[in-house]
VOBA-786990 format. One record per residue (C-alpha): residue number from 1; residue in one letter; x, y, z. Coordinates in steps of 0.5 Angstrom, whole numbers, plus 500, padded with zeros to 3 digits. Layout:
residues N
[NUM, 'a', [X, Y, Z]]
...
end
This chain:
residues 412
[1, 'x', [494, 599, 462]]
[2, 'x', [489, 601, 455]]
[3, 'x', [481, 602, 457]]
[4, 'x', [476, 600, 452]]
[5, 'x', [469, 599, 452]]
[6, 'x', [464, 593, 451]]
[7, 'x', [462, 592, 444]]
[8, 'x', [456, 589, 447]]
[9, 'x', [454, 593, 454]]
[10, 'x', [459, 598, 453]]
[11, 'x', [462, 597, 460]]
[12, 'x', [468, 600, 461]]
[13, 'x', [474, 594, 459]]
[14, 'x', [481, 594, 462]]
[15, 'x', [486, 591, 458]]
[16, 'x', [493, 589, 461]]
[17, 'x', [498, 590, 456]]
[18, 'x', [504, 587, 461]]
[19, 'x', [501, 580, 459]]
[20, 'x', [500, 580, 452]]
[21, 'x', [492, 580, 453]]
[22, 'x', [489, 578, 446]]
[23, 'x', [482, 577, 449]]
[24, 'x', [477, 577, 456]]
[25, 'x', [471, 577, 458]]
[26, 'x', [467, 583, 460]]
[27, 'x', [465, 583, 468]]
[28, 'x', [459, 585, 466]]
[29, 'x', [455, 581, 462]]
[30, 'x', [461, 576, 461]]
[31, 'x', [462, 577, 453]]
[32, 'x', [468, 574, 450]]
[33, 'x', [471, 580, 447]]
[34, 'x', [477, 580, 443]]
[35, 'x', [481, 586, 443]]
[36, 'x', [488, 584, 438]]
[37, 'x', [485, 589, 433]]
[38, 'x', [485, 596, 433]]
[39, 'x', [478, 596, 436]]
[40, 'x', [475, 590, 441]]
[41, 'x', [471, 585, 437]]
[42, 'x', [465, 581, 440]]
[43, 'x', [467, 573, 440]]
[44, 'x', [461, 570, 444]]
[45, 'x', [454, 573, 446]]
[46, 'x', [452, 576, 454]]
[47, 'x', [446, 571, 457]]
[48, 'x', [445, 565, 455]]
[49, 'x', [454, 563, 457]]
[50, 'x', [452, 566, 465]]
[51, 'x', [447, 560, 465]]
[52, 'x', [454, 556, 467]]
[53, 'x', [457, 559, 471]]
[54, 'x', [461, 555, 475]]
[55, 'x', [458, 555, 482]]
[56, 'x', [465, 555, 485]]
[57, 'x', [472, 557, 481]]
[58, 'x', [479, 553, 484]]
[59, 'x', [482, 560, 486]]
[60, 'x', [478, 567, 484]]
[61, 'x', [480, 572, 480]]
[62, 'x', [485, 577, 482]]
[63, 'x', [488, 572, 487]]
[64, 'x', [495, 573, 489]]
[65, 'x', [501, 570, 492]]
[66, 'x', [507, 567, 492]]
[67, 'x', [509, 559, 489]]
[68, 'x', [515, 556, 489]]
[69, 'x', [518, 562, 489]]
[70, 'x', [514, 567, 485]]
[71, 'x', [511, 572, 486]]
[72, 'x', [503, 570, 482]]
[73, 'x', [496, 573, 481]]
[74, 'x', [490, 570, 478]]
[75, 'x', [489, 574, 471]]
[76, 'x', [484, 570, 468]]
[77, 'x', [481, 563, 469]]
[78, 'x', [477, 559, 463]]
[79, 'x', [474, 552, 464]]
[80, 'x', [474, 547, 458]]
[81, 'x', [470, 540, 457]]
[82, 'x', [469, 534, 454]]
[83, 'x', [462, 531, 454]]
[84, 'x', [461, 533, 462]]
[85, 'x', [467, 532, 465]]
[86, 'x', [471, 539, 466]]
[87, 'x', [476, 542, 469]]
[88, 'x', [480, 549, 470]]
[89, 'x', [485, 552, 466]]
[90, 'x', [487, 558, 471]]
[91, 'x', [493, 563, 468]]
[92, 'x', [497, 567, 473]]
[93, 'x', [502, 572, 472]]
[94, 'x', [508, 574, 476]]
[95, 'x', [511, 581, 477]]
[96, 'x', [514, 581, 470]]
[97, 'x', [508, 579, 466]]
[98, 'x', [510, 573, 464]]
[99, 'x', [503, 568, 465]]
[100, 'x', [504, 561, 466]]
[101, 'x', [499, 556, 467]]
[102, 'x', [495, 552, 474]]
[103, 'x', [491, 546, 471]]
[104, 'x', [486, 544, 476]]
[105, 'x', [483, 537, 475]]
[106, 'x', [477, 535, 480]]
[107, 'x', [481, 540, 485]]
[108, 'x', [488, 537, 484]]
[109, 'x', [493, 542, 482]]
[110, 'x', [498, 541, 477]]
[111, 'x', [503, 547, 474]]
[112, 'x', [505, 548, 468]]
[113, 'x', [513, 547, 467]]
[114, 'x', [514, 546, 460]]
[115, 'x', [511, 548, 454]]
[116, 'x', [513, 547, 446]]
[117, 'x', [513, 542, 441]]
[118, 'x', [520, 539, 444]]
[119, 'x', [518, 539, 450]]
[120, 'x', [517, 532, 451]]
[121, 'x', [521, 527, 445]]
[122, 'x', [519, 520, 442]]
[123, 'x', [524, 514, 443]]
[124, 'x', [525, 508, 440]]
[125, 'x', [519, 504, 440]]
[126, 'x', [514, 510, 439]]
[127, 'x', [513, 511, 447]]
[128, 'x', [515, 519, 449]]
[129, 'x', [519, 521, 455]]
[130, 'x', [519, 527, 458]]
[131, 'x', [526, 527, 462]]
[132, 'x', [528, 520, 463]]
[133, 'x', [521, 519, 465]]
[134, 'x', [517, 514, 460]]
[135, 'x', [509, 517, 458]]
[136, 'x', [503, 512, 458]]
[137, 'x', [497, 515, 455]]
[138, 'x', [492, 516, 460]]
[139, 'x', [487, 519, 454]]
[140, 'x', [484, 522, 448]]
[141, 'x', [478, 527, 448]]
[142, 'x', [477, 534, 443]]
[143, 'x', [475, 539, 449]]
[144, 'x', [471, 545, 449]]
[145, 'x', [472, 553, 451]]
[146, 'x', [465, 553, 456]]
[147, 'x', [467, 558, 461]]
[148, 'x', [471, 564, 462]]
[149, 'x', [472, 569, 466]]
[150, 'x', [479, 575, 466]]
[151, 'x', [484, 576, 461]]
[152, 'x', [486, 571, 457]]
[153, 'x', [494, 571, 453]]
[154, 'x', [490, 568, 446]]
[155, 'x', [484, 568, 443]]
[156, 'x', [478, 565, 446]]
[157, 'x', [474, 561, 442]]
[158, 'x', [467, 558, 444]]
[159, 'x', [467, 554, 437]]
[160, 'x', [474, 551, 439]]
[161, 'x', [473, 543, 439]]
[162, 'x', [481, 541, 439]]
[163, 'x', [484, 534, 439]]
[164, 'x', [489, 534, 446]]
[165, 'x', [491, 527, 448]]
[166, 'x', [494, 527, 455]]
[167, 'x', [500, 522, 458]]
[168, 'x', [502, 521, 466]]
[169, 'x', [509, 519, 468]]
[170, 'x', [507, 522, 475]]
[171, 'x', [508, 527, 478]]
[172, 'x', [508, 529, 470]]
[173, 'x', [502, 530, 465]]
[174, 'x', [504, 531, 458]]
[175, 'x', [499, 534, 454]]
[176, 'x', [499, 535, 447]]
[177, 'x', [495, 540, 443]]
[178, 'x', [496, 543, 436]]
[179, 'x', [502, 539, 436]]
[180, 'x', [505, 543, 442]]
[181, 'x', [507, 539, 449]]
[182, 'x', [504, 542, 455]]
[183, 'x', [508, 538, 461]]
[184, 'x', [504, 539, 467]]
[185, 'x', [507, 537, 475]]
[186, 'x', [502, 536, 481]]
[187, 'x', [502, 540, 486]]
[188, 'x', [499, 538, 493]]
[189, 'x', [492, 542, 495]]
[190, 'x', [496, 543, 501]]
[191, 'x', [502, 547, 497]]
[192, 'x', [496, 552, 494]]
[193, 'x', [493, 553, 500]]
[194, 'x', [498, 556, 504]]
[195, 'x', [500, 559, 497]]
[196, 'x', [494, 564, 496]]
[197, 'x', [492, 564, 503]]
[198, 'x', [486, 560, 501]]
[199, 'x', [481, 553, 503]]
[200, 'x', [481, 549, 497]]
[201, 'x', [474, 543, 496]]
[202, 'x', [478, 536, 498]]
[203, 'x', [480, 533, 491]]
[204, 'x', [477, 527, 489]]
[205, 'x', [479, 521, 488]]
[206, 'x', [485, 521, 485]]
[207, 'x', [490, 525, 481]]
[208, 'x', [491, 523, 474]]
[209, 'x', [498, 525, 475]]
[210, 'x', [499, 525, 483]]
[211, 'x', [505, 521, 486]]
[212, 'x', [504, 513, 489]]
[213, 'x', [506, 514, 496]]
[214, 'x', [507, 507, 495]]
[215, 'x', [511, 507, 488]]
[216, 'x', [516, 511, 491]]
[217, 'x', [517, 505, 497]]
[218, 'x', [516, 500, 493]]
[219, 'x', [524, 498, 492]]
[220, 'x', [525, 500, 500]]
[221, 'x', [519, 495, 501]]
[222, 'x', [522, 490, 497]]
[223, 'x', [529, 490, 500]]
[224, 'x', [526, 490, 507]]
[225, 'x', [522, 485, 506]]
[226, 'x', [528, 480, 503]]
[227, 'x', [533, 482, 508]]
[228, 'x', [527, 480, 513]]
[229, 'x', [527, 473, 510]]
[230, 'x', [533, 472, 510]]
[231, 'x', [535, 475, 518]]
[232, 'x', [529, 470, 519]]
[233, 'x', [532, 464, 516]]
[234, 'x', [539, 466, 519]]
[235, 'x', [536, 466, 526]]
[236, 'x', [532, 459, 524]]
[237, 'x', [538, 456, 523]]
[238, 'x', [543, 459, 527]]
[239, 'x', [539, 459, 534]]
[240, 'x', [534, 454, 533]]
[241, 'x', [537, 449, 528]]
[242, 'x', [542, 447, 533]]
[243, 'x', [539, 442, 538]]
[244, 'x', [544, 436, 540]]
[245, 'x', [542, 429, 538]]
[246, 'x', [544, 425, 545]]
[247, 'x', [537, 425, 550]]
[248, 'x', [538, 431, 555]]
[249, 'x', [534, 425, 560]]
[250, 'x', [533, 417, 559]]
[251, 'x', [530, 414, 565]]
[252, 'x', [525, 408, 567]]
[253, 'x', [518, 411, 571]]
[254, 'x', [516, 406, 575]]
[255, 'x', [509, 404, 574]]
[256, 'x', [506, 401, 579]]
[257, 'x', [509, 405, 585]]
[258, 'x', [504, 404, 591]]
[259, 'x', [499, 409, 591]]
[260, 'x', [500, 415, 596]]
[261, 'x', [507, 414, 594]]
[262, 'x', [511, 421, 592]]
[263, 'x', [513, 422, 585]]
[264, 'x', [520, 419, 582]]
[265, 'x', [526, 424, 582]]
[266, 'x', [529, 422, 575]]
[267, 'x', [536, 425, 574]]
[268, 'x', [536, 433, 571]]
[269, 'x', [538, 436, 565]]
[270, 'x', [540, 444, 563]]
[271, 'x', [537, 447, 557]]
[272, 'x', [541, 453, 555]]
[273, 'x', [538, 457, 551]]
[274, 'x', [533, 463, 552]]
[275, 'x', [527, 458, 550]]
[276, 'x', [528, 451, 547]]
[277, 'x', [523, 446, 545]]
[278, 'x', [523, 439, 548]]
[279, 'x', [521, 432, 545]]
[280, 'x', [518, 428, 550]]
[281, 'x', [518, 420, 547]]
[282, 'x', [516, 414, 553]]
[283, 'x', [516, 407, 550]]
[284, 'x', [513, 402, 553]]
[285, 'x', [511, 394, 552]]
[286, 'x', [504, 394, 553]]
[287, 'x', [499, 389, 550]]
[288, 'x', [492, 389, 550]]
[289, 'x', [494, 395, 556]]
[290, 'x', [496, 402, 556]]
[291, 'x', [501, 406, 561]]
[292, 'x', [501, 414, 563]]
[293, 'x', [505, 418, 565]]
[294, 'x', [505, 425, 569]]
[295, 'x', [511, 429, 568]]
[296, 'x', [513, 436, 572]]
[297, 'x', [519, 439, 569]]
[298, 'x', [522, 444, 576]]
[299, 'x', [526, 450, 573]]
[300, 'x', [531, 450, 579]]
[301, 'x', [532, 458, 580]]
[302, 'x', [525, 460, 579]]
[303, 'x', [521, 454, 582]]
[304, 'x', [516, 455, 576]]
[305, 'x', [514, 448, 574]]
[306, 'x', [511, 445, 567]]
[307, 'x', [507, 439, 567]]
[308, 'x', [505, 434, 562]]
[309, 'x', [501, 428, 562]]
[310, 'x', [502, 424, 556]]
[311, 'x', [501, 416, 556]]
[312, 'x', [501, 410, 550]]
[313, 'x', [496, 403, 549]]
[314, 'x', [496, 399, 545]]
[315, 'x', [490, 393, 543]]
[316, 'x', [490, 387, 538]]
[317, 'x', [485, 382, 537]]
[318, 'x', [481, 378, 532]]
[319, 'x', [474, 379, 529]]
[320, 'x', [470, 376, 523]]
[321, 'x', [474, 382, 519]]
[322, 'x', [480, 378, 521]]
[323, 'x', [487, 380, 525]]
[324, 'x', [486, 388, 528]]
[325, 'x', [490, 393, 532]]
[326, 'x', [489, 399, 535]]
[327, 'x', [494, 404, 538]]
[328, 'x', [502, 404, 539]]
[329, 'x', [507, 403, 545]]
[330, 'x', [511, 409, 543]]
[331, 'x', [509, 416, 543]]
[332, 'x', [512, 423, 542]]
[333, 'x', [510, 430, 545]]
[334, 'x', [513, 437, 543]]
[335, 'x', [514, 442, 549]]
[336, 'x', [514, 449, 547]]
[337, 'x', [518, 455, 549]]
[338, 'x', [522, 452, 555]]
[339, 'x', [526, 458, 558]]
[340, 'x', [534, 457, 560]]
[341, 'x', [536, 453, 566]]
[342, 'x', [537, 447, 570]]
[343, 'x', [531, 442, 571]]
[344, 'x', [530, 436, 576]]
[345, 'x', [525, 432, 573]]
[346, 'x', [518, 428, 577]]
[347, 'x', [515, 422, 575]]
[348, 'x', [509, 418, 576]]
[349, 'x', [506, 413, 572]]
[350, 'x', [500, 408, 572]]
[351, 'x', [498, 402, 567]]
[352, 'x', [493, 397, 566]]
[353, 'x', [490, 392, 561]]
[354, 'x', [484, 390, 557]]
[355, 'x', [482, 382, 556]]
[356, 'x', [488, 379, 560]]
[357, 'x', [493, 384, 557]]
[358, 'x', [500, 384, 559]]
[359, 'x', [501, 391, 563]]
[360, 'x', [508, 393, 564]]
[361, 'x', [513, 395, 570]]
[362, 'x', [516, 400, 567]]
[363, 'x', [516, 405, 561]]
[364, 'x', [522, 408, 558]]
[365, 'x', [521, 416, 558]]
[366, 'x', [527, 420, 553]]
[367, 'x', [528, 427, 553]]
[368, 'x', [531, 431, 547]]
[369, 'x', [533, 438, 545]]
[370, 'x', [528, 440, 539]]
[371, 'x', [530, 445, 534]]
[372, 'x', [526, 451, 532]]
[373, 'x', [519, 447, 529]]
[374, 'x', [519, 449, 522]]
[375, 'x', [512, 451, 523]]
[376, 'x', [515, 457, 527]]
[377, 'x', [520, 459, 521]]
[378, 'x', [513, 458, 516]]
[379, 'x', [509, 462, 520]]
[380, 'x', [514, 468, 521]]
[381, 'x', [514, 468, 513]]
[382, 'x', [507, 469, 513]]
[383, 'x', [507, 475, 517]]
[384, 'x', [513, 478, 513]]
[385, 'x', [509, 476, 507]]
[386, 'x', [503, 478, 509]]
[387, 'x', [505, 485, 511]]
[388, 'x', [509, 486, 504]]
[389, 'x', [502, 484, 500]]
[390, 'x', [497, 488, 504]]
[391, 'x', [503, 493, 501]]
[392, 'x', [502, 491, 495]]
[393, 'x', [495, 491, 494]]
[394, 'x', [494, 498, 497]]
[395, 'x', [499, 500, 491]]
[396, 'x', [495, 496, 486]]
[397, 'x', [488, 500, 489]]
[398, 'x', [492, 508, 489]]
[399, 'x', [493, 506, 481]]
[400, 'x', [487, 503, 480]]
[401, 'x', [483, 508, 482]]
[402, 'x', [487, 513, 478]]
[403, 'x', [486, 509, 472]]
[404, 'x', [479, 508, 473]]
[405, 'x', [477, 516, 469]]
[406, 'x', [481, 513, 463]]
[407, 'x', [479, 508, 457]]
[408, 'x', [486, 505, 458]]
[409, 'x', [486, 501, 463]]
[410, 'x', [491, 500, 469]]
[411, 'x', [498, 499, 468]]
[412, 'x', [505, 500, 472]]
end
């Protein structure tokens, strides 16, 4: 280490030959002093530069610890800006003195893995890549030096004004300047943490280059998604398609059984899947009449019974409109969800009529086996759809919200 003094304080300068010091900043009046000449030169003045001193910094200066495998302090740190958006520029050097860089941008960290003019190379059609990933412009601005504090591997410049244009393939941000590529990759906060041994601010809103959780599981959740519709359909034609076309039960239920009578026993039926649906259809020859019926289907081993009382009518007649009808003497009703078993079967009816209508002696009561109604099959479609898109939207609102601190507009 070589020892100079302040040209505007005359405190006494460290200069750190090991990393290539070019410039720092007196930690006493915090001048910008350049030392790569033979005797130390005053870049920039004293007081007016403590006024913006940042409140806080992302590591302090002299920080130390070991990341991804090196062993690192924090030599120097230098804020820039464009307009009043800033960020940090923190150098770092491990144990042989070779300084790399921290990019710290609304407290999300990123590292510097390459650095030269063939970094990051154009393809057909005028896009760059960087690896085999392709960049997408995130944003052009000029950035000024406004803040510094350390030893620097250059020359500080508070005139600087220098063109940089930024590209994100996250995890990876390609920085241009001077016509040389930085490429930097995101590192989780957590990751510096337990680096330095520091608490960090909790970053805002999101990184320019920080990794969608949701784009890695994108493919992942595409695929499950379609081999869930397809499993749905599969069991939707191979369990609930299969119902057979003879009725289970067809049987007359006596309709004018005298009161106090038990119900009629009609011959059982055996449903042998785990759950099933039946359709109920009674016909009946009323006119000007109605008839209803009071159906118990008894589970054999279990005793549980399932009711339903279901009936038709029918009316005509003639008025000054002409020739008029009202009802029908057949209906059919869907019973849901029967469970696996043997049923007998109890019946009774009651039937009456309107302006000497025709009421009948018996209704015909048919039973069938139903498949899977499609609406099960849509309303399955709809939950794993809706599970997908709530997946979808949330993806589309992490890149919205990234591209919302740039010109350019989301874009996958």
């Amino acid at each position: 280490m070589g020892v100079m003094k302040c040209p505007s304080c005359r405190s006494t300068l460290t200069v750190r030959e090991s990393i290539g010091t070019e410039s720092l900043v007196c930690p006493g009046c915090e001048a910008w002093v350049g030392i790569a000449s033979a005797a130390p030169r005053l870049i920039a003045g004293t007081r007016p530069r403590a006024a913006r001193t940042p409140s806080t910094t992302p590591l302090a200066l002299g920080a130390k610890g070991v990341l991804r495998g090196k062993t690192l302090e924090v030599t120097g740190i230098l804020q820039r800006a464009e307009g009043s958006y800033t960020w940090f520029e923190c150098a770092v050097a491990d144990e042989k003195g070779d300084i790399t860089w921290l990019w710290v941008d609304r407290g999300h960290f990123s590292w510097s893995v390459c650095e030269g003019k063939q970094c990051v190379r154009t393809v057909p059609g005028g896009e760059f890549q960087y690896g085999n990933e392709t960049l997408k412009l995130f944003g052009i601005g000029k950035a000024r030096q406004v803040w510094a504090s350390g030893s620097f591997p250059f020359e500080l410049d508070p005139s600087e004004r220098s063109r940089i244009e930024d590209y994100i393939a996250p995890p990876f941000t390609a920085s241009r300047e001077g016509g040389v590529w930085w490429v930097f990759e995101y590192i989780p906060v957590e990751e510096i943490e337990d680096a330095f041994g520091v608490s960090c601010p909790e970053p805002v809103g999101i990184g320019m280059n920080q990794p969608s959780t949701y784009r890695r599981q994108r493919m992942a959740i595409g695929q499950v998604t379609v081999l869930a519709l397809v499993a749905l359909m599969l069991i939707h034609l191979f369990v609930g398609g299969d119902a057979r076309q003879a009725p289970l039960l067809d049987s007359n239920v006596e309709l004018r059984r005298p009161s106090g009578d038990p119900p009629q026993s009609l011959p059982g039926f055996a449903l042998h899947k785990a759950w099933t649906a039946i359709e109920v259809d009674i016909r009946a020859p009323v006119s000007n009449a109605w008839a209803d019926l009071n159906l118990a289907f008894v589970h054999a081993e279990t005793g549980k019974s399932y009711w339903t009382s279901q009936g038709v009518e029918y009316y005509s007649g003639q008025d000054t409109d002409g020739g008029w009808t009202e009802g029908s003497p057949d209906r059919s009703v869907l019973i849901r969800s029967l469970p696996a078993g043997t049923y007998s079967v109890l019946a009774s009816g009651g039937t009456g009529g309107w302006a000497g209508g025709t009421t009948p002696q018996y209704a015909q009561l048919q039973v069938y086996e139903k498949p899977a109604p499609a609406t099960n099959l849509l309303l399955a479609f709809g939950i794993v759809l809706g599970l997908a898109g709530i997946f979808v939207w949330t993806g589309y609102r992490f890149e919205a919200r990234r591209w919302e601190y740039s010109d350019y507009g989301p874009r996958e």
